[in-house]
N, C-alpha and C positions, 0 to 999 in steps of 0.2 A: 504494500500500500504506500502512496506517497504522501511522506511531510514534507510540506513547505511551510515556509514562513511568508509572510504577506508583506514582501518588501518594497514599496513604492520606487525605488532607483531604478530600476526596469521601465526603460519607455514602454509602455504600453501604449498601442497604437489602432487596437484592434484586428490586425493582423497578425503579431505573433501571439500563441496559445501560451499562455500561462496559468497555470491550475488552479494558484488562488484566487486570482481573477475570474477564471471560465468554468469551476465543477459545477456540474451540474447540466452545463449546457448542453445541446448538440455539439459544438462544436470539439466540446472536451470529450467528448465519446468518440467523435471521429479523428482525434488524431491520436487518442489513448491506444485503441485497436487497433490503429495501423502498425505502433512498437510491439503491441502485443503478439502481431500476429509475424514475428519475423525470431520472437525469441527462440524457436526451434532450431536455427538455421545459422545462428553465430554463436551460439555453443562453442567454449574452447577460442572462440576466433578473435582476432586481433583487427577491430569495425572502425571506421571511421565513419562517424555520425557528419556530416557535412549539412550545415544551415540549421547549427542545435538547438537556437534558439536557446528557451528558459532552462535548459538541462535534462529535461521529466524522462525525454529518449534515451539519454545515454545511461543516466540511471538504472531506469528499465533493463536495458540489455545489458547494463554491469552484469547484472546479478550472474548470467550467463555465461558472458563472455569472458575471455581472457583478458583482453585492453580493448576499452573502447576509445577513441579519440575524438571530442565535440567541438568541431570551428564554424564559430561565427564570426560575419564580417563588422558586427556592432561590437563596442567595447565595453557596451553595460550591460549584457547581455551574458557575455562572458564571465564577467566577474557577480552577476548574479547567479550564473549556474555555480560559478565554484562555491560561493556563499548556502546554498540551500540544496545543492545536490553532486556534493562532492563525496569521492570514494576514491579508495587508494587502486582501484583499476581505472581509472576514469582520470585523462588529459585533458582540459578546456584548454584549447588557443583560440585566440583571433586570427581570423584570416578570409581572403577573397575566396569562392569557391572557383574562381577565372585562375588562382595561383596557390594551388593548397601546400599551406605549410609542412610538408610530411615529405620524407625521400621517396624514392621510385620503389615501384613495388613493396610498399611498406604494411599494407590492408590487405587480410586476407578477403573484407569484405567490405564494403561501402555501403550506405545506408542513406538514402536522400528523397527522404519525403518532403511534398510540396518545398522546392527548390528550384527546377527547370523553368518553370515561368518568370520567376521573377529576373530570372538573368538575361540579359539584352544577347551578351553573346554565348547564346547556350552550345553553339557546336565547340566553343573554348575551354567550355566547362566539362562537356564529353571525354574531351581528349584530356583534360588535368585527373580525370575519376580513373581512366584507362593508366594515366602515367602511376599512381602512387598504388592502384590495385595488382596484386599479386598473379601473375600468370594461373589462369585457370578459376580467379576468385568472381567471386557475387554479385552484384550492383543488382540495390532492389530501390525501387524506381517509384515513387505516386506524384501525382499530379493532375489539376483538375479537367473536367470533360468541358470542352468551349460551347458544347452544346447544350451543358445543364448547367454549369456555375453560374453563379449569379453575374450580373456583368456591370462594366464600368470598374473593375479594381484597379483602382490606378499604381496600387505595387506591383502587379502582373506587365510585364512586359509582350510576353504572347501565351497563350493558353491553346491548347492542342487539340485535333479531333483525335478518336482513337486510331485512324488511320494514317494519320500523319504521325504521330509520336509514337507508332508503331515500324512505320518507315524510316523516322531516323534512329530508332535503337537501333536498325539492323544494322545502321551504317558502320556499326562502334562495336559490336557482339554478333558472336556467330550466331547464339541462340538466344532465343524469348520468350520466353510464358508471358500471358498478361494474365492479370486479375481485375477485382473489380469492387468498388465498393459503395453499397447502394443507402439510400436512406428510404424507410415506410414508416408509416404510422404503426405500432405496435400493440396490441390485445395481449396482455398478460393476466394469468388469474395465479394467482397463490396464494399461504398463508400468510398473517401479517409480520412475522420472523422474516419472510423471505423479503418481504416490499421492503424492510425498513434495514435488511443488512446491503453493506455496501461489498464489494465484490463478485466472484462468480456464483452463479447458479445452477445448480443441475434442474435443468430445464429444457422441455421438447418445445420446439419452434415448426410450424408448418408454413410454409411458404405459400400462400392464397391468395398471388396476384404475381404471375410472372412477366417478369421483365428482361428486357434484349440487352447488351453491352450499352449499348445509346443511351440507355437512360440512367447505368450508372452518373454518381457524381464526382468519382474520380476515377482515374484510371491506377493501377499499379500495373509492375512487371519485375520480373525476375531476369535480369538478364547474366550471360556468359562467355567466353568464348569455350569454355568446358561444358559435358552433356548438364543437360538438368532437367533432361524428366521425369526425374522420379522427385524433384523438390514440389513445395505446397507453402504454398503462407496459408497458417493457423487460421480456420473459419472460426470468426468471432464475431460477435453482437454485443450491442453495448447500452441499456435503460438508461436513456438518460432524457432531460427535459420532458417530464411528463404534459401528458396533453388532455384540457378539462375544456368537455364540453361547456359548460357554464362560463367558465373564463372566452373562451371563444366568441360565446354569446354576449355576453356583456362588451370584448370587445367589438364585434359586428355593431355590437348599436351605437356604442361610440364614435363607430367611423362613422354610419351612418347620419350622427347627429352631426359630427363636423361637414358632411357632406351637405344636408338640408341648411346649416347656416351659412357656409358659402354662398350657397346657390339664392339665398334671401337676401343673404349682401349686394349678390352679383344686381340682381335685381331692382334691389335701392339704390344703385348706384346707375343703373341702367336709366333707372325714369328721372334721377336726378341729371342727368348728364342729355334727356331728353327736353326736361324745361329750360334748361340754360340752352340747350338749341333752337328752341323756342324761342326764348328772352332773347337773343341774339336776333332770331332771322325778323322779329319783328323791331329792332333797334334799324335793323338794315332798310325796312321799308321805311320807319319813320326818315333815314335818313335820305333817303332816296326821294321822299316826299320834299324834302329842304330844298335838296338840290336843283329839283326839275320846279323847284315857285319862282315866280317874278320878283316874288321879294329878296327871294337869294342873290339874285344879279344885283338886283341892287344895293343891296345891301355890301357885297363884296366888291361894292364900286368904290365906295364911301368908306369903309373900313376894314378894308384888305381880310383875307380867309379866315384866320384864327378870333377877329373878332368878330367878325360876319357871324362863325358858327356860334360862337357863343351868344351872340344877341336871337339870335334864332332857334336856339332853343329856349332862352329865357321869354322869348316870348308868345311860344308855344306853351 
């Protein structure tokens, strides 16, 4: 299980996942499972965690692995993970993921979730994962589906169909597995021991709405240039942010109400911006009236335009 301490010197930005910030969320579920589901597979191994963000990953596969190494290219990031999830198998450096701080084939395995988007030059960052990974070693890969993430993240540099980030693993590894990882709304029934402990559950899940690769929300893969069919990332699921009808409903009608007072603004504002169109076009006629009178000429005969209009209206 993970402590942390709830230390504010971490930019939080809402991009990078930090647990004391996010348990509980979706989000903390989706990227808890993703370490989780790789711990089988760096056993003994010597990982480099690349883009470690708050530390929670390398952690995790401490437990496992032989050395983990976590670089990020933030400096408070850094020094927050050595501060709340330090271990004597576990390196924090800073570093670019374009220039990683590690010698050549130093990783038995590379570990780089959500990372490939954010980087402008991702075929540079290929080739640095290829230089410090060990001949024959692992690169396990996620990152989101351009067809389902949400859009507009302005830390996302390019975001992938599955067919393209498919096409450029192959450029860098012989072999690929992809995976896949989806998000549904969830129907659990247990007792109230099981709702309220936190960790795993022995529990049957049926799957009653199937879905194609497309509609995953990210993509992973397992790539090599060694066989790896017989590798698997650990099927995992994760309770988190529960979902209450009532809460839904209450908010539905709040948006609702923001919506109906909009639209009553829009509307006072609409008939307000009618009578001033009004007020005006008959300001236009009265003036129009001035101009086309005998008395206008005369008047602008005698005392030139600016007093002309003013005696003509004071004498209307």
């Amino acid at each position: 299980m993970l402590v942390e301490i709830d230390d504010k010197s971490i930019d939080e930005q809402g991009e990078r996942m930090v647990p004391a910030f996010h348990k509980g969320a979706l989000v903390y579920g989706e990227h808890l499972t993703r370490y989780e589901s790789v711990v089988d597979l760096i056993k003994d191994k010597v990982v480099l965690d690349i883009a470690s963000g708050s530390g929670y990953g390398s952690y995790i596969m401490a437990e496992k692995a032989k050395k983990v190494y976590g670089v990020d290219i933030d400096r408070e990031s850094v020094a927050y993970a050595k501060k709340n999830y330090g271990r004597s198998n576990i390196e924090f450096l800073q570093g670019s993921a374009e220039t990683i701080p590690l010698e050549n084939h130093s990783a038995d395995t590379v570990v780089t979730f959500e990372t490939v988007e954010h980087i402008k030059k991702y075929h540079q960052f290929l080739r640095e994962i290829k230089r410090v990974l060990k001949p024959g070693g692992l690169v396990i890969v996620s990152t989101p589906n351009d067809t389902e993430f949400s859009e507009n993240n302005h830390f996302h540099w390019h975001e992938f169909k599955y067919k393209e980030l498919h096409e450029l693993l192959g450029k860098y590894f012989k072999n690929v597995q992809p995976f896949f990882q989806y998000t549904w709304l969830f129907v659990g029934l247990m007792g109230e021991s099981d709702a309220s402990h936190e960790g795993n559950l022995n529990i049957d899940v049926s799957n009653l709405n199937k879905l194609p690769k497309e509609k995953a929300i990210y993509f992973l893969a397992i790539c090599s240039d060694g066989p790896i069919d017989s590798l698997k990332l650990k099927k995992i699921g994760a309770l988190a942010q529960p979902y209450s009808a009532r809460t839904e409903q209450v908010n539905l009608k709040r948006l609702n109400d923001t919506i109906k007072n909009a639209e009553k603004a829009f509307q006072e504002e609409k008939q307000r911006a009618a009578s001033f169109g009004q007020d005006l076009k008959n300001a236009r006629n009265e003036l129009k009236q001035v101009y086309s009178s005998r008395g206008w000429r005369l008047l602008t005969k005698f005392y030139g335009f600016k007093k002309a209009l003013s005696e003509a209206f004071r004498r209307k």
